[in-house]
KEVOVO-965492 format. One record per residue (C-alpha): x, y, z. Coordinates in steps of 0.25 Angstrom, whole numbers, plus 2048, in hexadecimal, padded with zeros to 3 digits. Layout:
BEGIN
<atom x="X" y="Y" z="Z"/>
...
//
This chain:
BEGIN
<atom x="330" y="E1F" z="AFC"/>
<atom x="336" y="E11" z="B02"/>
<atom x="344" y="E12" z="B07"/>
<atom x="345" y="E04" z="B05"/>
<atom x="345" y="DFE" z="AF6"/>
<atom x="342" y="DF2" z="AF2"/>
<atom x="342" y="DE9" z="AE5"/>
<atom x="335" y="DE7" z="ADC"/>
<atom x="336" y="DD9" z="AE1"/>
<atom x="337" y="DD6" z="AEF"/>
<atom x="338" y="DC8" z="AF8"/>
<atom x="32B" y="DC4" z="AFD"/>
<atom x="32D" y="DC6" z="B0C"/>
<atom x="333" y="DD5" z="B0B"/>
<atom x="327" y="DD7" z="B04"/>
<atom x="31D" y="DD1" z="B0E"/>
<atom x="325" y="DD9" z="B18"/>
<atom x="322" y="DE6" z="B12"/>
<atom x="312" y="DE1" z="B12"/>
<atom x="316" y="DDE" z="B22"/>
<atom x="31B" y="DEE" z="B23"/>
<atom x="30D" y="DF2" z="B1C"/>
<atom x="306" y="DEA" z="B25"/>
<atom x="30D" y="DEE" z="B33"/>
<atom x="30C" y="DFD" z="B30"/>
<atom x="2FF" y="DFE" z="B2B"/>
<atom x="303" y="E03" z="B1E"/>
<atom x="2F3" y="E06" z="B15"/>
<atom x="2EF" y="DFC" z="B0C"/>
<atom x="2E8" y="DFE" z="B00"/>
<atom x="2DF" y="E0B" z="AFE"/>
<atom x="2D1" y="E0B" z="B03"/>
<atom x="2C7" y="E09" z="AF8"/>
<atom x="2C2" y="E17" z="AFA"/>
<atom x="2CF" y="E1B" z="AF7"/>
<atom x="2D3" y="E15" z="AED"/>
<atom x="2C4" y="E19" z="AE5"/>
<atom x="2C7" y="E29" z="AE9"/>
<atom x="2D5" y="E28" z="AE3"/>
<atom x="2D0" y="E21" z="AD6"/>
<atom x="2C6" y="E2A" z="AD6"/>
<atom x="2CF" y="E37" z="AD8"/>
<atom x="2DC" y="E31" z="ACF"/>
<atom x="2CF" y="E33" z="AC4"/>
<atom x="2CC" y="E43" z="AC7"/>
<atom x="2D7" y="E4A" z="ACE"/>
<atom x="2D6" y="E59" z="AD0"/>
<atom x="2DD" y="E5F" z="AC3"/>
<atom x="2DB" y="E6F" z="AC6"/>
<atom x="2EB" y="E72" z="AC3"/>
<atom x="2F2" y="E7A" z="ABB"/>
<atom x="2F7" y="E71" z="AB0"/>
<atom x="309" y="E6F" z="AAF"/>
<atom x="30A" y="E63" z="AAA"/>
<atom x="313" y="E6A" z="A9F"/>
<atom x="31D" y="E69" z="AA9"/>
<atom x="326" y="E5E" z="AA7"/>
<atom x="324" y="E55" z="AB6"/>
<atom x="32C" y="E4A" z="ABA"/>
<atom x="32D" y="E41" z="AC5"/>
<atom x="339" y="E3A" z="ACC"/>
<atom x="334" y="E2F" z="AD5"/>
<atom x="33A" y="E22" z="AD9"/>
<atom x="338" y="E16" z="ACD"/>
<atom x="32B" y="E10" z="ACE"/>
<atom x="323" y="E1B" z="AD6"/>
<atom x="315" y="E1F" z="AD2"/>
<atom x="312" y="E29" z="ADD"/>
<atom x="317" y="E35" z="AD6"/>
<atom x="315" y="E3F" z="AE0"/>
<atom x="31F" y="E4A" z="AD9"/>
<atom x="324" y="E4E" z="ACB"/>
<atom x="32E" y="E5B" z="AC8"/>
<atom x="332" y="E64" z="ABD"/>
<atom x="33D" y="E6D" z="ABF"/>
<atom x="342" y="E7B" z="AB6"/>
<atom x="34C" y="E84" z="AB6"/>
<atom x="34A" y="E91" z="AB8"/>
<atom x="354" y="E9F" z="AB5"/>
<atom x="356" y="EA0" z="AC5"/>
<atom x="352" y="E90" z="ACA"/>
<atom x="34A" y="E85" z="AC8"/>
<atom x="33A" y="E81" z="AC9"/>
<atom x="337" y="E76" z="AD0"/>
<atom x="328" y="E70" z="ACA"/>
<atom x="326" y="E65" z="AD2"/>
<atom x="318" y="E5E" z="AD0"/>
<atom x="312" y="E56" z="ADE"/>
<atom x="306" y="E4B" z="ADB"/>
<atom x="2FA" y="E53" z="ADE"/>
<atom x="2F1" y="E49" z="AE7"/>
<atom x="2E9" y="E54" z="AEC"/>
<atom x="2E4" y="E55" z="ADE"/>
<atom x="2DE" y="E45" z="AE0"/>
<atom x="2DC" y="E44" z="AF1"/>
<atom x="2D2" y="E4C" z="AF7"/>
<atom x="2D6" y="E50" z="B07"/>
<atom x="2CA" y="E48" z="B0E"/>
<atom x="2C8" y="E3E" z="B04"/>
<atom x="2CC" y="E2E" z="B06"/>
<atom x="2D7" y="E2E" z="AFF"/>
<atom x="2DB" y="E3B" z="B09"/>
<atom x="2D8" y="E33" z="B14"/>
<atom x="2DF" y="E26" z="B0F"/>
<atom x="2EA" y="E30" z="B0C"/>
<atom x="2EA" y="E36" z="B1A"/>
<atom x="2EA" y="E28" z="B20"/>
<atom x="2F7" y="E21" z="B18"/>
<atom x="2FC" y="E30" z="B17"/>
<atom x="308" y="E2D" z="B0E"/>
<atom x="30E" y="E22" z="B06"/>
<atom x="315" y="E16" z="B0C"/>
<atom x="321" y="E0F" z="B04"/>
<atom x="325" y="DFF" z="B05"/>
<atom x="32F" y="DFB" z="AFC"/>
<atom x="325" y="DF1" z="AF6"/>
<atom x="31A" y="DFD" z="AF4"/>
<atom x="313" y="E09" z="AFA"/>
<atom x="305" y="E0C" z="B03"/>
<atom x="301" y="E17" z="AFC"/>
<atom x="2FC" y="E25" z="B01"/>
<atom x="2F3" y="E26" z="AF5"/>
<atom x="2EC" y="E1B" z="AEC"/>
<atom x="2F5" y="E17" z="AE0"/>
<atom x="2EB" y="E1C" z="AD7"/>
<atom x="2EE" y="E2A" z="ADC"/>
<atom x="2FF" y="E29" z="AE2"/>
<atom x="301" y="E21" z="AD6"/>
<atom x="2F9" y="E25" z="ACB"/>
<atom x="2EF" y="E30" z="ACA"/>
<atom x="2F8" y="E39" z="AD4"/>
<atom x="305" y="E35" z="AD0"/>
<atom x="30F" y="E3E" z="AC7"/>
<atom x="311" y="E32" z="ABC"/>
<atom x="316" y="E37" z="AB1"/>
<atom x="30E" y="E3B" z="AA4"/>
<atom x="303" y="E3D" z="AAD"/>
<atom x="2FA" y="E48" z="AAE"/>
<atom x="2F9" y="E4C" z="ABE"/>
<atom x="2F3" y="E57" z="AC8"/>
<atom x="300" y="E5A" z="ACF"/>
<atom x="305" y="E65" z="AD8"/>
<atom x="310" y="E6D" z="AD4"/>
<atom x="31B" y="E74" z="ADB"/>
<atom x="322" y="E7F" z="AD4"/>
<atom x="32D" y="E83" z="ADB"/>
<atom x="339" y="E8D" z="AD8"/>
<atom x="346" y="E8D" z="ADB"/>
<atom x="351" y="E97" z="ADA"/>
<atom x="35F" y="E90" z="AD3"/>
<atom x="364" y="E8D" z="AE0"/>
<atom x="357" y="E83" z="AE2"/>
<atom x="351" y="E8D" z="AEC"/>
<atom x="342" y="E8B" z="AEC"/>
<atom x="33D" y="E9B" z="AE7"/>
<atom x="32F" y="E99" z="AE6"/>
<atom x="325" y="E8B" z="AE6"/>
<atom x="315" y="E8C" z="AE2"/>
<atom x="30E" y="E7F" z="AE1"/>
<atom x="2FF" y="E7C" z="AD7"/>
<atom x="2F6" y="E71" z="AD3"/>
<atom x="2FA" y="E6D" z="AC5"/>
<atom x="2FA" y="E61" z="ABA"/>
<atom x="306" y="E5C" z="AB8"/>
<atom x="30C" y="E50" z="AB1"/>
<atom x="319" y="E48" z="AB2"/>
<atom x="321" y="E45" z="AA6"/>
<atom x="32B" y="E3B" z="AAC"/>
<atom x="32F" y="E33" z="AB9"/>
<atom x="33E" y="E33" z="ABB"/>
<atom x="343" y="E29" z="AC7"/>
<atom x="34D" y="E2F" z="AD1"/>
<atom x="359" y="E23" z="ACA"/>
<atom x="358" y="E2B" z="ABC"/>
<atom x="357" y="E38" z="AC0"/>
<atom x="363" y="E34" z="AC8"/>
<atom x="36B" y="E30" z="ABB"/>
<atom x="367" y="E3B" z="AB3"/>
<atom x="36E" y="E43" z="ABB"/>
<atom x="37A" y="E3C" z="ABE"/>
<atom x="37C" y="E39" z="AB0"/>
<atom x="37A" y="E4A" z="AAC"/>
<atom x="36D" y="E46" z="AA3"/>
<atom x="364" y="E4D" z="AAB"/>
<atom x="35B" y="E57" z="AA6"/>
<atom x="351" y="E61" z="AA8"/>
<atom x="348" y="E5D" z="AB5"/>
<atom x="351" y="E52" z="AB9"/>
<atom x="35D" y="E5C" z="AB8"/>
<atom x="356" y="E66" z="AC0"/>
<atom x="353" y="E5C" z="ACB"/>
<atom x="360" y="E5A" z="ACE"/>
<atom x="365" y="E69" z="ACD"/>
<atom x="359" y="E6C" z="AD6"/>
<atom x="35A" y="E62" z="ADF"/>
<atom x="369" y="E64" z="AE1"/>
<atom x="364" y="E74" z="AE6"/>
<atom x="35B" y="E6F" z="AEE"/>
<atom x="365" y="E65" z="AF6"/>
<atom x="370" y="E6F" z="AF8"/>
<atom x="364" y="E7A" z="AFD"/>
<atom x="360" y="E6E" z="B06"/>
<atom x="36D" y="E6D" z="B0D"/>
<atom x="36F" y="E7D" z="B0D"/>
<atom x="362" y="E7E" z="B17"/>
<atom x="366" y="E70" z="B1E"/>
<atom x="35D" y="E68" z="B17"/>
<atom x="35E" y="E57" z="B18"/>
<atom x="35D" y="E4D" z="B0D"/>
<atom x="364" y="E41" z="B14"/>
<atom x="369" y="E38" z="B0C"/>
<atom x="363" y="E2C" z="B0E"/>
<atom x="363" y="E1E" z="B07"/>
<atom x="358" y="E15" z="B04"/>
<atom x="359" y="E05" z="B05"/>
<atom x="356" y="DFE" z="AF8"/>
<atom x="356" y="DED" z="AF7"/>
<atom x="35C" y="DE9" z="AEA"/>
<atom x="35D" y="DDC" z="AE4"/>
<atom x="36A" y="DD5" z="AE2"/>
<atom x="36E" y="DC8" z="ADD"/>
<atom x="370" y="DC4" z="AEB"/>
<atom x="360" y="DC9" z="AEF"/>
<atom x="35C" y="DD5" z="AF4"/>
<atom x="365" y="DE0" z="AFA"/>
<atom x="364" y="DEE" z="B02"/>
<atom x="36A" y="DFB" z="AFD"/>
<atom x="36C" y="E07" z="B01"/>
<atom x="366" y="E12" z="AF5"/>
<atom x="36A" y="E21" z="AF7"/>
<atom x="35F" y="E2B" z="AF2"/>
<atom x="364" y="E31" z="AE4"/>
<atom x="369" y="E41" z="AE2"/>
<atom x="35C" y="E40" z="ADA"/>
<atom x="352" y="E3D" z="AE5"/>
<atom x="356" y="E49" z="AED"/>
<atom x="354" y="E52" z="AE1"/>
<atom x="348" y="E4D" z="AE0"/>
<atom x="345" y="E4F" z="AEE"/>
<atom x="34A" y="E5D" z="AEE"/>
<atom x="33F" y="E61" z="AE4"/>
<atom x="335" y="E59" z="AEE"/>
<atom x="33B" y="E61" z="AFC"/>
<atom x="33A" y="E6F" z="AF3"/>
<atom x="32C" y="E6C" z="AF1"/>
<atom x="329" y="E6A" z="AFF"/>
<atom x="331" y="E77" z="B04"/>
<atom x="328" y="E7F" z="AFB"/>
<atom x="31D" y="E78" z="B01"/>
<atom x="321" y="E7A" z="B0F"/>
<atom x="324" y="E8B" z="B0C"/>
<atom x="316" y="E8B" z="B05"/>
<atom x="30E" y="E86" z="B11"/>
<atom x="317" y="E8D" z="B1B"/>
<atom x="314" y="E9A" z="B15"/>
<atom x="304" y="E97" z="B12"/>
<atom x="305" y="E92" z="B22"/>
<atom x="2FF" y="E84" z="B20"/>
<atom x="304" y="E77" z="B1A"/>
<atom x="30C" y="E6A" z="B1F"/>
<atom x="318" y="E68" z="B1F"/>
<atom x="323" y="E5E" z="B20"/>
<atom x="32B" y="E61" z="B2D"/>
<atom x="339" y="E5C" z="B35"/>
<atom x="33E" y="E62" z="B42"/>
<atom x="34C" y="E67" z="B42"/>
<atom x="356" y="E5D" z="B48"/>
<atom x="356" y="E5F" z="B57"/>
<atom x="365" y="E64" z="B59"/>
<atom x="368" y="E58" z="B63"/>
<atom x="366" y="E50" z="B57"/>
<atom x="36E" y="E58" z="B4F"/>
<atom x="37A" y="E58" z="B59"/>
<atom x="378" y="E49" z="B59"/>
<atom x="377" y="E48" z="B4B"/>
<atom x="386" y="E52" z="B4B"/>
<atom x="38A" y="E48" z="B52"/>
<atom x="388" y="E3B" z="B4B"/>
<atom x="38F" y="E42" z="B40"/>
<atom x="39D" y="E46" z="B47"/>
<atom x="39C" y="E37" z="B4B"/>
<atom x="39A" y="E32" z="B3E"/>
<atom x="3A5" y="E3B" z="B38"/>
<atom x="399" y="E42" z="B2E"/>
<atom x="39D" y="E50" z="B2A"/>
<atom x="393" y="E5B" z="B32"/>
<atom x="39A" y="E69" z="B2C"/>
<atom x="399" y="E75" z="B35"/>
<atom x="38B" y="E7B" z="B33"/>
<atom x="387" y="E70" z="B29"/>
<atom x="379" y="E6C" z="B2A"/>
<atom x="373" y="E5D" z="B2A"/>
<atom x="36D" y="E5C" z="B1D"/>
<atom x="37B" y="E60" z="B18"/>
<atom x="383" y="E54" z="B20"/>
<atom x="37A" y="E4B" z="B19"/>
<atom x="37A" y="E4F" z="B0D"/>
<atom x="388" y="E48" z="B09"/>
<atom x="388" y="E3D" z="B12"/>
<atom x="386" y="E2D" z="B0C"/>
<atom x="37C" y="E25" z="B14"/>
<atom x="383" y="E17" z="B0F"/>
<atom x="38F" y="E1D" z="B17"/>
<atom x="391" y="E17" z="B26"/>
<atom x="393" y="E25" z="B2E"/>
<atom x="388" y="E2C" z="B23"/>
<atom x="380" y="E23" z="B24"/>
<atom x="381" y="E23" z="B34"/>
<atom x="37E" y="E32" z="B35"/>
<atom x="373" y="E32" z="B2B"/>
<atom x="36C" y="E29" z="B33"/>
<atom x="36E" y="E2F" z="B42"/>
<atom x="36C" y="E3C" z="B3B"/>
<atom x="35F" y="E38" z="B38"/>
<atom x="35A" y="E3E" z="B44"/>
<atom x="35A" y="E4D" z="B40"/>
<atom x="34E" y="E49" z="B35"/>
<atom x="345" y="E43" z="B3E"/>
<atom x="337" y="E49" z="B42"/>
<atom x="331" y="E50" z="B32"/>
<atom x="324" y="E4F" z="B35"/>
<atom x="318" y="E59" z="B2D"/>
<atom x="311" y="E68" z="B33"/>
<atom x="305" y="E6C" z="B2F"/>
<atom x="300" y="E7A" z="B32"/>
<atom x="2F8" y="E82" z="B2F"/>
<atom x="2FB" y="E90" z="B34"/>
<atom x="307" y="E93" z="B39"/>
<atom x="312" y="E8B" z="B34"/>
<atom x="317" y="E7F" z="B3D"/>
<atom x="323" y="E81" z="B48"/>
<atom x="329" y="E76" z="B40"/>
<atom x="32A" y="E7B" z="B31"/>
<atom x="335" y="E75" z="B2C"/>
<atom x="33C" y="E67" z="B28"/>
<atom x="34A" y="E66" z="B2C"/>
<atom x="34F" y="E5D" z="B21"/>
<atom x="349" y="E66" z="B17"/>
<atom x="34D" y="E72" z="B1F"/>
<atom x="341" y="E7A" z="B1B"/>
<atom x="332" y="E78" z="B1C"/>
<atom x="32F" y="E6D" z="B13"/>
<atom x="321" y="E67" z="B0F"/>
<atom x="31C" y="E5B" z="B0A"/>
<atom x="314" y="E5D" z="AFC"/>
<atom x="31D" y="E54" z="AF1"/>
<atom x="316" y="E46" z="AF4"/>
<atom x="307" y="E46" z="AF7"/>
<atom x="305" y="E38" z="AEF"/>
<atom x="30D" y="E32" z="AFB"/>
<atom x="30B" y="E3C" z="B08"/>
<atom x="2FF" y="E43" z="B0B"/>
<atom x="304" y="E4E" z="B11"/>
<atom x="30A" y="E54" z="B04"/>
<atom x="2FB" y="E54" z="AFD"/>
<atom x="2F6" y="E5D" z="B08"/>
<atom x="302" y="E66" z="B09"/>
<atom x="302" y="E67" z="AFB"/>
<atom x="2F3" y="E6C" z="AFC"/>
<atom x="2F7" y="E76" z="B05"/>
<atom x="301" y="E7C" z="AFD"/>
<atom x="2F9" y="E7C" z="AEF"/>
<atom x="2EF" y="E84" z="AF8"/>
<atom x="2FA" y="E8D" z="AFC"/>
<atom x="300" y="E8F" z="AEE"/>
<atom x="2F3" y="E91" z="AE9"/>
<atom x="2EE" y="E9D" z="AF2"/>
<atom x="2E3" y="E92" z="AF8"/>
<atom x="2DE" y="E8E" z="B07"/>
<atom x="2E4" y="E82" z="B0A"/>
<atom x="2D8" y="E78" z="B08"/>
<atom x="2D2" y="E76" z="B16"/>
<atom x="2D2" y="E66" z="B14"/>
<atom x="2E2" y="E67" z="B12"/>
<atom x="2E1" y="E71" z="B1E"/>
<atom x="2D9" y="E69" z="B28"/>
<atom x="2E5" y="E5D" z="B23"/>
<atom x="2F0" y="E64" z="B25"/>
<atom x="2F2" y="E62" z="B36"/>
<atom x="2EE" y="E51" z="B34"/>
<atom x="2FB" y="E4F" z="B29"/>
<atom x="308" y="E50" z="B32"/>
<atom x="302" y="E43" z="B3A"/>
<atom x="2FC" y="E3E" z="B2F"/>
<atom x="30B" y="E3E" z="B28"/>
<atom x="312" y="E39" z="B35"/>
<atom x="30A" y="E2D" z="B36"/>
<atom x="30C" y="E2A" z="B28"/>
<atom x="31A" y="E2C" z="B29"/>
<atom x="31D" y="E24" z="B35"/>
<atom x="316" y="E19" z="B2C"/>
<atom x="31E" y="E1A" z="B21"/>
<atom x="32C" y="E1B" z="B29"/>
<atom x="328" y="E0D" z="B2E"/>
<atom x="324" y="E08" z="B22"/>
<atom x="332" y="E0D" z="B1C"/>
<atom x="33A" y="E08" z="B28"/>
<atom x="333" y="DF9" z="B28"/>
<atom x="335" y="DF6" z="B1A"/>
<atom x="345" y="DFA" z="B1C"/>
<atom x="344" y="DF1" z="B29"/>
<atom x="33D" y="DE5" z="B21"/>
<atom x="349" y="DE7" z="B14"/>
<atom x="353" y="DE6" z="B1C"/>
<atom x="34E" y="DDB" z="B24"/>
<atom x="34A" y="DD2" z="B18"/>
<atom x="358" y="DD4" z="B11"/>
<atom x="361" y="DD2" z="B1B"/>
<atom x="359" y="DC5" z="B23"/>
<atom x="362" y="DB9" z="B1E"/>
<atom x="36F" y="DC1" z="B21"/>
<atom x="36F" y="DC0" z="B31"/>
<atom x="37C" y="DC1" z="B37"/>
<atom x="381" y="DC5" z="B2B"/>
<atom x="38C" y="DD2" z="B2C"/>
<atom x="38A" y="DDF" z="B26"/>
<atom x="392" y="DEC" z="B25"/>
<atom x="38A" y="DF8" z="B2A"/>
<atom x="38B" y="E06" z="B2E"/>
<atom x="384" y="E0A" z="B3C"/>
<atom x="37B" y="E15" z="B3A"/>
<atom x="375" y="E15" z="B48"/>
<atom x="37A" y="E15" z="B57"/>
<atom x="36F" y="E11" z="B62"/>
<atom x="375" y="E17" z="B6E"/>
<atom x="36A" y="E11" z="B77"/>
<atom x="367" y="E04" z="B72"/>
<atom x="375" y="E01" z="B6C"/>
<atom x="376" y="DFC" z="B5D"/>
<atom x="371" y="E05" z="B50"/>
<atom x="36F" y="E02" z="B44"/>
<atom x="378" y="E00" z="B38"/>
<atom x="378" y="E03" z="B29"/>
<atom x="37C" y="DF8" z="B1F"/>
<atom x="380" y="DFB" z="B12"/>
<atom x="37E" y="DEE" z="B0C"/>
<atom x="373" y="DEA" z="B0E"/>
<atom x="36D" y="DF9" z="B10"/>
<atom x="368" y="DF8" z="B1D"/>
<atom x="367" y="E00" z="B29"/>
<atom x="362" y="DF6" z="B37"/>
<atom x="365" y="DF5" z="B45"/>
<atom x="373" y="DF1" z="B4C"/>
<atom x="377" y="DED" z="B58"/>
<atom x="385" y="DEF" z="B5F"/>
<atom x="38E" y="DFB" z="B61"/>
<atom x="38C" y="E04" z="B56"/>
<atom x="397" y="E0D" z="B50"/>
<atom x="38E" y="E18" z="B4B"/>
<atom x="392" y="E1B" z="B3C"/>
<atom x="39B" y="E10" z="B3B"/>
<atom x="39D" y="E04" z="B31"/>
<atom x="39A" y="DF6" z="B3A"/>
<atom x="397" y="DE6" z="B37"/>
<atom x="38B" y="DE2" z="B3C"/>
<atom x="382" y="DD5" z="B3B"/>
<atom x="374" y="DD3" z="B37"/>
<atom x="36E" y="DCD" z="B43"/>
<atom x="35F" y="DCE" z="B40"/>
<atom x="357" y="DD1" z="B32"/>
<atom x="348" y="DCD" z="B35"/>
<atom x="33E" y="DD2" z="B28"/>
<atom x="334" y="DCF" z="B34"/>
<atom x="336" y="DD8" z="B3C"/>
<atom x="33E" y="DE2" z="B33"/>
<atom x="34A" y="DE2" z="B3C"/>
<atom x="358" y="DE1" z="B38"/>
<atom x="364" y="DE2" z="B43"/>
<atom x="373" y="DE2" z="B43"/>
<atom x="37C" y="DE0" z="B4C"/>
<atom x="38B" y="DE4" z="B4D"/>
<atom x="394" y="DDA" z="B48"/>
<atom x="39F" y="DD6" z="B52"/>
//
């Protein structure tokens, strides 16, 4: 998803300026026609060979407005634990590896977010429609059943074809306040118990979800406005159920000796002794034999010397990439953040590598060779993904550059307080983080790392995309 949001409505020229970014990366354009006739053709006959739990209460939690519904989830009790059913868009069930819409697939190899709109990975007809988990709607799906012990330990996970169908689509926002106002019940009470064991067991094998803030334009009385929207308690339950799916994936295919998965080096320890250091300068606790995961977890990135770490810390998550194998597993098994192997397989509609690892493991489950055409797949994915992914960071970093740009142009030389988040010890100046408007750009001057400075706005260019401070005198 975007970590820019925007309104509905939006001034004509920011708009053209997202058309420019489309453009300049080469972002796809429409389906092919051959396409688009195979996926209405499929949305009309998709493979329906499944074992039939649509008596199970689905639901699914997604932001308000999407219609890509990759996952739905129904969660139990159980005397010693809980049972995590969590239902994944079944695209294998409608593409066919070696067909167009494969190859188109293969070609954009996963979905591309604007704030004004999305390139799709799929045609609409499939991501938004026929493939989607919309509710009240009879659906091939694959499910997850996994079990956990009361402590949220996974204790056993299988994974089958089946029919499902989703009886309501919660937003993040409402299962929030259900929460908060004690009215929560049954699956939305579950998924907070759940997710709350899975967080702790996260920082307990030095696991990382950084806490980090999306930009978001709201209209005011005096025009448009950036601010800073920190994700909800309720996303990272939701995302828990997502990272336990994955784990069970990643032991699945580790034991059968063949998959992809999702992989991140361990920081190299000179960053890490960098990253220590940043910390004692910046005055953020770092207990004795603590972990990473667990100096994040508490930290406020709106907080000038938080909000400085977080950023130079950054470091120690570069480099996830995907290993394929097939045969012995991969040197590199594991994803530091996750700390554990960790797979992609919650959301085919929008990256293709989750459809083929899912077939992989439905194989596995099922007793089955691994199909030879998912085989023969498997070694072209990671580059495929990495291409993919380097085009969506841009995409992701030019619409942020282009936001800022456009709301700040007719406030040149104009003063701002800011946090400095960055030091360039070999080209001098940083960059800086405003709290109002939310953004983060480029500053020249002698930085204090950490610290709360006055600077001017010096250049806001929706051009170029470029927006440079300096520091106030």
């Amino acid at each position: 998803m975007p970590t820019i949001q925007v309104p509905d409505e939006i001034p004509p020229r920011l708009e053209d300026g997202f058309e420019r970014i489309r453009r300049e990366l080469r972002l796809p354009a429409a389906f092919p026609r051959a396409v688009l006739d195979e996926a209405a053709w499929v949305a009309r006959v998709p493979r329906l060979d499944a074992e039939d739990l649509t008596h199970l209460p689905f639901v699914t939690i997604d932001p308000p407005g999407s219609l890509d519904l990759d996952q739905a989830l129904h969660l139990e009790r159980l005397r010693a634990g809980y049972r995590v059913w969590y239902a994944i868009a079944d695209v294998g069930a409608f593409v066919r590896p070696g067909g167009v819409i494969d190859a188109e697939a293969r070609a954009r190899g996963e979905t591309v977010y604007l704030p004004t709109g999305r390139v799709p990975l799929h045609p609409p007809v499939l991501s938004e429609d026929a493939a989607s988990l919309l509710p009240g709607a009879l659906r091939p799906a694959v499910v997850w059943r996994v079990d956990l012990d009361s402590d949220g330990r996974m204790v056993g996970a299988d994974v089958q074809r089946a029919l499902v169908r989703s009886r309501e689509r919660y937003d993040y926002d409402y299962v929030q306040v259900v929460h908060d106002t004690g009215t929560a019940e049954g699956v939305l009470e579950l998924l907070a118990e759940i997710g709350e064991l899975r967080l702790a067991l996260e920082r307990e094998r030095g696991g990382v979800t950084l806490p980090t803030p999306d930009q978001e334009v709201v209209r005011g009385d005096d025009g448009h406005r950036l601010e800073f929207r920190l994700p909800l308690p309720a996303e990272a339950w939701n995302a828990q159920i997502s990272l336990l799916t994955g784990m069970a994936a990643a032991a699945m295919m580790l034991d059968a000796e063949i998959g992809l998965l999702r992989v991140l080096p361990r920081p190299r320890p000179a960053d890490l002794d960098k990253v220590r250091r940043v910390a004692r300068a910046l005055e953020v606790p770092w207990p004795e034999g603590a972990g990473y995961g667990t100096v994040v977890h508490d930290l406020d990135p709106k907080a000038g010397r938080h909000a400085a770490f977080l950023h130079e810390s950054r470091v120690l998550l570069r480099g996830a990439g995907y290993a394929a194998f097939d045969g012995a597993p991969p040197r590199l098994a594991e994803h530091a953040a996750v700390a554990a192997p960790y797979a992609h397989v919650t959301a085919p509609l929008r990256r293709l590598a989750d459809r083929y690892a899912t077939e992989v493991c439905l194989a596995i489950a099922a007793g089955e060779p691994v199909p030879s055409d998912v085989r023969a797949a498997l070694p072209l994915l990671p580059d495929l993904m990495a291409e993919s992914g380097r085009r969506a960071g841009a995409v992701e970093r030019a619409c942020v550059d282009l936001v800022e740009a456009f709301l700040l142009r007719d406030r040149i030389g104009q003063a701002f307080e800011a946090v400095v988040i960055d030091v360039d010890e070999r080209r001098g100046g940083g960059q800086v983080q405003l709290a109002d408007p939310a953004v983060i750009a480029r500053c020249d001057g002698a930085l204090p790392l950490g610290e709360q400075v006055t600077v001017r706005l010096t250049r806001a260019d929706p051009a170029t995309r470029e927006v440079r401070f300096t520091l106030a005198t």
